[in-house]
DOZAZA-244677 format. One record per residue (C-alpha): residue number from 1; x, y, z. Coordinates in steps of 0.5 Angstrom, whole numbers, plus 500, padded with zeros to 3 digits. Layout:
<torti><k>NUM</k><u>X</u><v>Y</v><w>Z</w></torti>
...
REM end
This chain:
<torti><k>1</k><u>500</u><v>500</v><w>500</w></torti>
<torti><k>2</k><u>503</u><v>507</v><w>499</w></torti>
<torti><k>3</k><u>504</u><v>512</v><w>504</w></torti>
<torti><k>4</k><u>498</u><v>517</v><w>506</w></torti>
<torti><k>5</k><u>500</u><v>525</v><w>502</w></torti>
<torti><k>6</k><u>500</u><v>529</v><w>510</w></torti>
<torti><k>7</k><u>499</u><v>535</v><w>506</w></torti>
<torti><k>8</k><u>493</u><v>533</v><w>501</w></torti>
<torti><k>9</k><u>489</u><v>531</v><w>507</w></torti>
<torti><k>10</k><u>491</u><v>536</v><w>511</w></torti>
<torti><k>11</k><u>488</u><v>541</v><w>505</w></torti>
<torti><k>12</k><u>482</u><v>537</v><w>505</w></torti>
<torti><k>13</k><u>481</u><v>539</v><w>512</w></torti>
<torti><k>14</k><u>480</u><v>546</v><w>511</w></torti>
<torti><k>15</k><u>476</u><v>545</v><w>506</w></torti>
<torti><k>16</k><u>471</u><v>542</v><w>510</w></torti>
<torti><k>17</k><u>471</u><v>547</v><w>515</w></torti>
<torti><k>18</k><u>470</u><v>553</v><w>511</w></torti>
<torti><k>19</k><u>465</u><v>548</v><w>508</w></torti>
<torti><k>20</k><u>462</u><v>547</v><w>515</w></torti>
<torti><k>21</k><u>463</u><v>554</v><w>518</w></torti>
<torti><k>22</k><u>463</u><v>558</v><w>512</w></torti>
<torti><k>23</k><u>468</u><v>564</v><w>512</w></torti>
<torti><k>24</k><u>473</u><v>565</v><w>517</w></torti>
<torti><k>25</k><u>480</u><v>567</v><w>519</w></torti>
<torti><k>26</k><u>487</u><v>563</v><w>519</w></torti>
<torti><k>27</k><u>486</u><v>562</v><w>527</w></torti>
<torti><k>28</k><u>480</u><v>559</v><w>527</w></torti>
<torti><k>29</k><u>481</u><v>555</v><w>522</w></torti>
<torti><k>30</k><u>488</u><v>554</v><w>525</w></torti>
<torti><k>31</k><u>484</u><v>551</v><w>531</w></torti>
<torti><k>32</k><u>479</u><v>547</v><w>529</w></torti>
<torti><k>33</k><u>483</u><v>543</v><w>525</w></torti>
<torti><k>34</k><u>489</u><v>542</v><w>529</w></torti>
<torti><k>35</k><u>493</u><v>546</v><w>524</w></torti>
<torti><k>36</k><u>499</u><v>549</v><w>525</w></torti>
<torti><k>37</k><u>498</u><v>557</v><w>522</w></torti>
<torti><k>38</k><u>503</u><v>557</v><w>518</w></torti>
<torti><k>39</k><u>501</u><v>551</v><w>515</w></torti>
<torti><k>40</k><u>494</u><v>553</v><w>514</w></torti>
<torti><k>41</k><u>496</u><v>560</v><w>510</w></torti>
<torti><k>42</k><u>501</u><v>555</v><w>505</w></torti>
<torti><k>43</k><u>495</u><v>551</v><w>505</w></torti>
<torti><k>44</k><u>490</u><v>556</v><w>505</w></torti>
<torti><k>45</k><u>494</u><v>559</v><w>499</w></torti>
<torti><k>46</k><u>495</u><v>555</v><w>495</w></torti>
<torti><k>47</k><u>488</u><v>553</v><w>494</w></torti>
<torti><k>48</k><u>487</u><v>561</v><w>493</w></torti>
<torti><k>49</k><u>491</u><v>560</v><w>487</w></torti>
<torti><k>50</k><u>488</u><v>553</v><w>484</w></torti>
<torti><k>51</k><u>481</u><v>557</v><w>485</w></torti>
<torti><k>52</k><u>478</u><v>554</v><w>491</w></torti>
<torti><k>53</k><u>479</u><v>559</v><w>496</w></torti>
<torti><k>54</k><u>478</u><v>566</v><w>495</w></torti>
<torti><k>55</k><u>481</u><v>571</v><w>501</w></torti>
<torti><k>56</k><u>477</u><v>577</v><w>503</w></torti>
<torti><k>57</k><u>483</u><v>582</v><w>505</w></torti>
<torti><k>58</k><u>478</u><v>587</v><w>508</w></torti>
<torti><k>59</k><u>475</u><v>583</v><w>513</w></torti>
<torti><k>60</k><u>482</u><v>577</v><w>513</w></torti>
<torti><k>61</k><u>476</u><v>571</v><w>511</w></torti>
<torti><k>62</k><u>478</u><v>565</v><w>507</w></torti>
<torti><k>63</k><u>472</u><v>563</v><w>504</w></torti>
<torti><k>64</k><u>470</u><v>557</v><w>498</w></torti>
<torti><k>65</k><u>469</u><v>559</v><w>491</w></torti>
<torti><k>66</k><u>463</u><v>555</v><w>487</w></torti>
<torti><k>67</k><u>469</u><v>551</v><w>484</w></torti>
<torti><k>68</k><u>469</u><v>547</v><w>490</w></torti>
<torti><k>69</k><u>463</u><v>543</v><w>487</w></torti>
<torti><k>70</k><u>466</u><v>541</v><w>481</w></torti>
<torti><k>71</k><u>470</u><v>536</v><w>486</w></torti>
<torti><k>72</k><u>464</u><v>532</v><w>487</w></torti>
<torti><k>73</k><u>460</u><v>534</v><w>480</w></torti>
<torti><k>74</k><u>462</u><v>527</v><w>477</w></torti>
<torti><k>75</k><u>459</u><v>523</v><w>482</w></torti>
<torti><k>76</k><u>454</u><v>519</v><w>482</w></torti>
<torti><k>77</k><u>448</u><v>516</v><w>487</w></torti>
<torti><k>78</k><u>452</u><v>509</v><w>484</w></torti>
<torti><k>79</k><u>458</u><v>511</v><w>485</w></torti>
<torti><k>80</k><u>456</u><v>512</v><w>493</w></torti>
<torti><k>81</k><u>452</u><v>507</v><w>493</w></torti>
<torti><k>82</k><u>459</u><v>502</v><w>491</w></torti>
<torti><k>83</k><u>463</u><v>506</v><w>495</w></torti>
<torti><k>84</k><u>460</u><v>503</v><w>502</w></torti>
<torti><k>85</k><u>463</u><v>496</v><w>500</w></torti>
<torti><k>86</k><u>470</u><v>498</v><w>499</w></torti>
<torti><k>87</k><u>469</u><v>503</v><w>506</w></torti>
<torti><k>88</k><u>476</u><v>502</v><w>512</w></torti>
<torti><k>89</k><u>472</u><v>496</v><w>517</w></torti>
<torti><k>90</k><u>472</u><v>499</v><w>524</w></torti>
<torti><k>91</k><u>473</u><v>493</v><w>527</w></torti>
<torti><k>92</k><u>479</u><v>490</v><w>523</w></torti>
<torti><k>93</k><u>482</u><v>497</v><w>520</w></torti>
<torti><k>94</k><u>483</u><v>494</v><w>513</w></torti>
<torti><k>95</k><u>479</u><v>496</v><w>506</w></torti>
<torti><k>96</k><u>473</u><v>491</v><w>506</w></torti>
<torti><k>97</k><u>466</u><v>490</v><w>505</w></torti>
<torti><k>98</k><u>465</u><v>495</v><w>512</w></torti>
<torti><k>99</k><u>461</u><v>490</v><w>515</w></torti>
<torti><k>100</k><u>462</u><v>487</v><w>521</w></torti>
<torti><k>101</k><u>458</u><v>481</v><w>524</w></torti>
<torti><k>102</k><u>456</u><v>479</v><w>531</w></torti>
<torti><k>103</k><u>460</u><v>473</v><w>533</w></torti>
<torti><k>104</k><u>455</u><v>468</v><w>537</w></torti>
<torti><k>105</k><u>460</u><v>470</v><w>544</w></torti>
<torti><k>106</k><u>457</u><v>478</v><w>543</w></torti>
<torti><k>107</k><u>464</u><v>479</v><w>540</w></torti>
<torti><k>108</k><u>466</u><v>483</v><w>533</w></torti>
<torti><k>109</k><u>469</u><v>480</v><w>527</w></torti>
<torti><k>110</k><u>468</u><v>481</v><w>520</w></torti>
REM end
């Protein structure tokens, strides 16, 4: 398996909170992602300059753009509907069929 890319990850957390709380200052962001404010202004800009974050300078606001929804426009309800199967197991930490079944003691498996 390859190894997780942090910094991806890391700016689809911003994205989601500015999805979640609408527009707001690195500090905030910074916070409630866990981020270092460093790391959240590189982040941050460099989604400004892709086009997925606009910077309001008056107010020093990050907000999203309409393009953030061109993420998720190929999507389709067949599309989610496989992606459950292929979900990472809560139980058993691996990439399955995201079931788990009671055992006949009570106890988890998949």
């Amino acid at each position: 398996m390859h190894r997780n890319v942090r910094a991806l990850s890391r700016g689809l957390a911003l994205i989601g909170e500015l999805n979640a709380s609408g527009p707001s200052n690195v500090v905030q962001l910074a916070k409630r992602t866990g981020l270092n404010r460093t790391t959240c202004y590189r982040l941050l800009d460099t989604l400004r300059e892709d086009g997925y974050v606009t910077f309001d300078e008056m107010n020093a606001l990050f907000g999203l753009t309409p393009q953030v929804r061109t993420l998720s426009e190929g999507v389709s309800s067949r599309d989610l509907s496989t992606r459950r199967r292929f979900q990472r197991c809560s139980v058993c930490s691996t990439r399955s069929h995201g079931r788990a079944i009671l055992g006949s003691s009570n106890s988890v498996r998949c």
